[in-house]
C-alpha positions as CSV (number, residue, x, y, z in Angstrom):
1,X,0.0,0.0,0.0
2,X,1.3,3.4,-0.9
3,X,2.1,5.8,1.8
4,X,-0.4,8.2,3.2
5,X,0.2,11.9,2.0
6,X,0.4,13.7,4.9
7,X,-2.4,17.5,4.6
8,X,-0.2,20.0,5.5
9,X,-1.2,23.6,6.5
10,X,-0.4,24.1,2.8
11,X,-3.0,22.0,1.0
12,X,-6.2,23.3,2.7
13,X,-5.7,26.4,1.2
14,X,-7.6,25.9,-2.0
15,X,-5.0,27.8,-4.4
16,X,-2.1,26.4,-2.6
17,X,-3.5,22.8,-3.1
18,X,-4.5,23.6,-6.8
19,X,-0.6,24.5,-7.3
20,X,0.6,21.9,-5.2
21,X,-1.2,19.5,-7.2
22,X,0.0,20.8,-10.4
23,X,3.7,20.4,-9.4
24,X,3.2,17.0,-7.7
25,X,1.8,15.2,-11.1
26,X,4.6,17.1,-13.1
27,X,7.2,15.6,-11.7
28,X,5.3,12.4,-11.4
29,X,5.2,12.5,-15.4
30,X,8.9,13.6,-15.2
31,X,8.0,16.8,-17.7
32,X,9.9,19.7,-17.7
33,X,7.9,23.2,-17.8
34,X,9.1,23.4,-22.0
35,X,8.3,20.0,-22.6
36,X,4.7,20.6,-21.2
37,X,4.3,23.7,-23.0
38,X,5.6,21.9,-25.9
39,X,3.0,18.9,-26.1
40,X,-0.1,21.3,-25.2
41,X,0.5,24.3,-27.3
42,X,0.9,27.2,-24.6
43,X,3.9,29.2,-23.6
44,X,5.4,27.2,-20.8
45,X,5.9,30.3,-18.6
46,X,1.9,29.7,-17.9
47,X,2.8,26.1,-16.4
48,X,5.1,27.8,-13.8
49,X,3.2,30.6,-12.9
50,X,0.3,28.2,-11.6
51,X,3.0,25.7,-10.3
52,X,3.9,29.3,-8.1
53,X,0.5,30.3,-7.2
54,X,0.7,33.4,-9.4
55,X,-2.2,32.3,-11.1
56,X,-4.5,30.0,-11.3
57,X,-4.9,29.7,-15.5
58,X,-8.2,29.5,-17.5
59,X,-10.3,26.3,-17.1
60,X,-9.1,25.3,-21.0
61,X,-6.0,24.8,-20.0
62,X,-6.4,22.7,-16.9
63,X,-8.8,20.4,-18.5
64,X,-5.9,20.0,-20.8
65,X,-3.7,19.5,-18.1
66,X,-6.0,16.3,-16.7
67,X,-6.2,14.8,-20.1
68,X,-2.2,14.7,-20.3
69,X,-1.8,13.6,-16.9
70,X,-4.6,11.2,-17.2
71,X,-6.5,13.0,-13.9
72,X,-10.0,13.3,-15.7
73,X,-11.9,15.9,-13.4
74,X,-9.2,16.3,-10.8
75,X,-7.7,19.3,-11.4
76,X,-10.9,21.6,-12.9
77,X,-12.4,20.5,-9.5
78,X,-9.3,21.8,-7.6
79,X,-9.3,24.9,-9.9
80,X,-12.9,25.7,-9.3
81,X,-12.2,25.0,-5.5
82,X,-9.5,27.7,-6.1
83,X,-11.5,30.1,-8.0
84,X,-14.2,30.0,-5.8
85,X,-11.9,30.8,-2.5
86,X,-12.9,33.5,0.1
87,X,-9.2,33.8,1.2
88,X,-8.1,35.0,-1.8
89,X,-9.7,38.4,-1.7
90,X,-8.0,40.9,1.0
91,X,-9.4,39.6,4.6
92,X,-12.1,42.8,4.7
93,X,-13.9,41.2,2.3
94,X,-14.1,38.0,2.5
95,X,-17.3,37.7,4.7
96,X,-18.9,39.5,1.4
97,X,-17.5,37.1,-0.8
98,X,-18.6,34.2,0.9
99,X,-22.3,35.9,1.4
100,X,-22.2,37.0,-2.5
101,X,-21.7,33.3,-3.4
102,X,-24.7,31.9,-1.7
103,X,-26.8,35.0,-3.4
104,X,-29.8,33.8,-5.3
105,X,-30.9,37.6,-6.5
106,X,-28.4,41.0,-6.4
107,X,-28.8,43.9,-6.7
108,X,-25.9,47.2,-7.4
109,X,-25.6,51.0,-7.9
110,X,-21.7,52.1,-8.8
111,X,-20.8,55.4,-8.2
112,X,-17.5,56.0,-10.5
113,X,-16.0,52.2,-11.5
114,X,-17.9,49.2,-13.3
115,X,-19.3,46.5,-10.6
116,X,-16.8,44.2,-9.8
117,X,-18.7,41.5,-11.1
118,X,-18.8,42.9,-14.6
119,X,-15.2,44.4,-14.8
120,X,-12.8,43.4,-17.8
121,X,-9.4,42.2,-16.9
122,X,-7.7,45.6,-17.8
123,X,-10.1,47.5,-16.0
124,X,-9.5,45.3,-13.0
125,X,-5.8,46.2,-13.4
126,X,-5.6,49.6,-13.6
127,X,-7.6,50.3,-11.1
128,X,-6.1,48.3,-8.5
129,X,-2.4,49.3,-9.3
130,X,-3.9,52.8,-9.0
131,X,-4.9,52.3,-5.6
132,X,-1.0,50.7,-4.7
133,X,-1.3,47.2,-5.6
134,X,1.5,45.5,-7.2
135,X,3.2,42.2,-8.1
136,X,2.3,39.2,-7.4
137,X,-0.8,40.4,-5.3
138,X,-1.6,42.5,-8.0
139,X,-2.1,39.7,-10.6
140,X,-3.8,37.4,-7.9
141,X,-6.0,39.8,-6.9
142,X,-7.2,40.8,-10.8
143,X,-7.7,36.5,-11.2
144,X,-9.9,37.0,-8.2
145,X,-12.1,40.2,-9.1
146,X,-12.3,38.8,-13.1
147,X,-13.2,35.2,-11.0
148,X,-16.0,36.3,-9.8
149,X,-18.0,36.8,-13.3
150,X,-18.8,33.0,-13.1
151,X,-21.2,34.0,-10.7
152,X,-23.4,35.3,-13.7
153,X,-22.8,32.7,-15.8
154,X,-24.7,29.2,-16.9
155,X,-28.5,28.6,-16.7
156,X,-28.6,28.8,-12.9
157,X,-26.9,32.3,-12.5
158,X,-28.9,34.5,-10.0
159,X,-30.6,38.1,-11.6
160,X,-28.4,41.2,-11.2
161,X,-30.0,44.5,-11.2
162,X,-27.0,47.5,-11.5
163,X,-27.2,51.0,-11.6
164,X,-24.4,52.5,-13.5
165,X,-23.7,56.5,-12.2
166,X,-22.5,58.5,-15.7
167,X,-19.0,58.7,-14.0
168,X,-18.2,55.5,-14.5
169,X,-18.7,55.8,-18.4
170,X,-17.3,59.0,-18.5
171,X,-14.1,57.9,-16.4
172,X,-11.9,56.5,-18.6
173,X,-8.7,54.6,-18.3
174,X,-5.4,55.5,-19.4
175,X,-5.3,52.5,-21.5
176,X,-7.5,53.3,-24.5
177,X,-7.4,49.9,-25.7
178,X,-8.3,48.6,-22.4
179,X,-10.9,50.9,-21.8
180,X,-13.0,50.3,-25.2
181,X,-13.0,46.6,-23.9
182,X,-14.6,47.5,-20.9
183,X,-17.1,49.3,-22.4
184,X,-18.0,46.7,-24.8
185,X,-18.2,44.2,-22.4
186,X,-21.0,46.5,-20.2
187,X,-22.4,46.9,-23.7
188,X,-22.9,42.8,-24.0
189,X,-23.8,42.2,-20.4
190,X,-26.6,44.7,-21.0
191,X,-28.2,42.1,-23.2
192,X,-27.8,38.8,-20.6
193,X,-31.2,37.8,-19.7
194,X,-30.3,37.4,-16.0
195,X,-28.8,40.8,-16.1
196,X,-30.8,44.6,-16.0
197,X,-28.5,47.7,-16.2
198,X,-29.5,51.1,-15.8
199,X,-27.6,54.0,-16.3
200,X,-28.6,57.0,-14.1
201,X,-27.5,60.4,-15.9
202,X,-25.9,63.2,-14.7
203,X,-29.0,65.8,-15.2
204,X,-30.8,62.9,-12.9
205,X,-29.9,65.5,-10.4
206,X,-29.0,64.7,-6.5
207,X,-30.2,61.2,-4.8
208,X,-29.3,59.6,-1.5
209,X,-26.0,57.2,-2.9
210,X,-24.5,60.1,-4.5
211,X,-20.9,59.5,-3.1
212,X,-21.5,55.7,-2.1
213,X,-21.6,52.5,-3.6
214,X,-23.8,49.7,-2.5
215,X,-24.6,46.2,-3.0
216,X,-27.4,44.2,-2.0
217,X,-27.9,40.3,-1.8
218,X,-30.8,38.3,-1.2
219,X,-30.0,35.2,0.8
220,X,-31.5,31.5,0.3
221,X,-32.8,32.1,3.5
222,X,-35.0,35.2,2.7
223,X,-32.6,37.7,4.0
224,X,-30.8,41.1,2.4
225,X,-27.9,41.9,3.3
226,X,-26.0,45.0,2.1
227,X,-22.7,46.4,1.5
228,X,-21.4,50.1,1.3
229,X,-18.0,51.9,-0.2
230,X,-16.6,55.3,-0.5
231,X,-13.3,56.0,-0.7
232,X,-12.5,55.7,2.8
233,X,-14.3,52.5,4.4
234,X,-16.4,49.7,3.4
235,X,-19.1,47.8,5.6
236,X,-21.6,45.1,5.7
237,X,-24.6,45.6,6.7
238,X,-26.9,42.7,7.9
239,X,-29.5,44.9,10.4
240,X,-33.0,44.8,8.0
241,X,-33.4,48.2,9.3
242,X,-30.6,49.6,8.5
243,X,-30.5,47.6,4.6
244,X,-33.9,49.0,4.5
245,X,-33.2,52.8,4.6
246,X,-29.6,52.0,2.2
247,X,-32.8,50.0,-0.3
248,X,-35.2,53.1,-0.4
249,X,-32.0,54.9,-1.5
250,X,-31.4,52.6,-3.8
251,X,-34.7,52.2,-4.9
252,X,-34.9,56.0,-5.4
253,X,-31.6,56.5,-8.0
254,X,-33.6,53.8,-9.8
255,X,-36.5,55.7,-10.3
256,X,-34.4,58.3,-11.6
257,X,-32.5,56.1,-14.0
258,X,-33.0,55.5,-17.8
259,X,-34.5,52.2,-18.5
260,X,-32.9,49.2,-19.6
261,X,-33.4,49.5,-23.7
262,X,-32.3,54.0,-22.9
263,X,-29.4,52.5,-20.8
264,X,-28.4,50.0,-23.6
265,X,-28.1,53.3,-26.2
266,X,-26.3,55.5,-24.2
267,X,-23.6,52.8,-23.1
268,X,-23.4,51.8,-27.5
269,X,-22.5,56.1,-27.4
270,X,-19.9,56.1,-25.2
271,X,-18.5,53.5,-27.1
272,X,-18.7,55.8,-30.4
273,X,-17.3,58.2,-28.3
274,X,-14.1,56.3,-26.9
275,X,-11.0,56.7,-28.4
276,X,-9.1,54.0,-30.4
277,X,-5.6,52.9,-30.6
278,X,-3.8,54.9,-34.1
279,X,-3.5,52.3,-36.8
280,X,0.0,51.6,-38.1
């Protein structure tokens, strides 16, 4: 009988065990990181940066991954284990994370950035290196914001109701490029059935979440809880008096908001209106 693998501290952290995994059946196999990237077809610098933790990949190439080591299922389960993970996201948000998982409805107003849930990769970049992120953590913690789209997707994914503030189509990022991306991709979520975006225009006039951001979950169990940013402080908010007086705010920017099929033209015009790289 083989010996028992002994579960370090290590392996029950779901991205640690993913990459622990990935190293373990490599040199099993006895492949070299260019050899693997040889027989699979992608740069073999990818192999290493999930063998590191750096990240975690895309699920294409870890089914890929279990056909050549002949673990069918194994390692997608451990990626999804690892995509899914609370710990990943900075410890004063996990709680959220964990609570946004479980959500079967959500609902969002943004006051000046895309909703996590519907940022690009790009987006996700610049605006965390712009608030001091960088390195490693800066690449792990864009793999876990862009992560967190799965949420919306496949048959089961819960409705999403946003309110977009005009700032955050009129804030552009430096990287032109980057930033048309972004747009389209609000431009194509617009059109998910599970998802309803509103844009709420400047000459809306003054409303109650002017300067905040907040999110709202509805709970298996029947609850709502809610969560609030500015720039200084973030909280969750599970009193249902208190998520009751953030909802009629919320409730009240929608009323002054364009409707879905007005939201949908506006978002296509900033798109005219973004600039585009210079051809060559």
């Amino acid at each position: 009988m083989p010996p028992r693998r002994v579960v370090t501290d290590r392996s029950r952290q779901p991205r640690q065990r993913f990459a622990e995994e990935l190293r373990l059946l490599r040199a099993r196999n006895g492949d070299s990181l260019r050899k693997l990237g040889e027989v699979l077809g992608w740069d073999w610098s990818l192999f290493g940066k999930m063998e590191s933790g750096e990240t975690l990949g895309g699920p294409e190439v870890v089914q890929a991954l279990d056909q050549h080591y002949g673990t069918p299922g194994l390692l997608l389960t451990l990626w999804e284990l690892a995509v899914g993970d609370p710990t990943q996201f900075r410890e004063q948000y996990r709680r959220y994370m964990t609570l946004e998982a479980e959500a079967v409805s959500l609902w969002q107003y943004s006051v000046s950035a895309p909703p996590g849930l519907l940022q690009t990769s790009g987006y996700a970049r610049e605006a965390l290196a712009a608030g001091g992120t960088r390195g490693e953590e800066l690449n792990q913690q864009v793999e876990a914001r862009i992560g967190r789209r799965k949420l919306l997707e496949g048959d089961d994914a819960p409705p999403f109701r946003v309110i977009l503030s005009e700032a955050v189509l009129r804030t552009r990022l430096c990287d032109t490029q980057a930033w048309r991306e972004q747009v389209e991709y609000l431009a194509e979520a617009s059109n998910s059935p599970n998802i309803t975006l509103h844009v709420l225009p400047f000459h809306a006039g003054p409303h109650g979440l002017m300067s905040t951001d907040a999110m709202f979950l509805r709970l298996p169990d029947g609850r709502t809880v809610a969560y609030t940013e500015n720039d200084v402080r973030g909280e969750l908010i599970e009193e249902s008096s208190r998520v009751e007086r953030v909802q009629r705010r919320y409730d009240a920017a929608r009323d002054l908001a364009l409707p879905p099929v007005e939201s949908r033209k506006f978002i296509m015009r900033m798109l005219e209106e973004a600039p585009c790289e210079p051809s060559t």
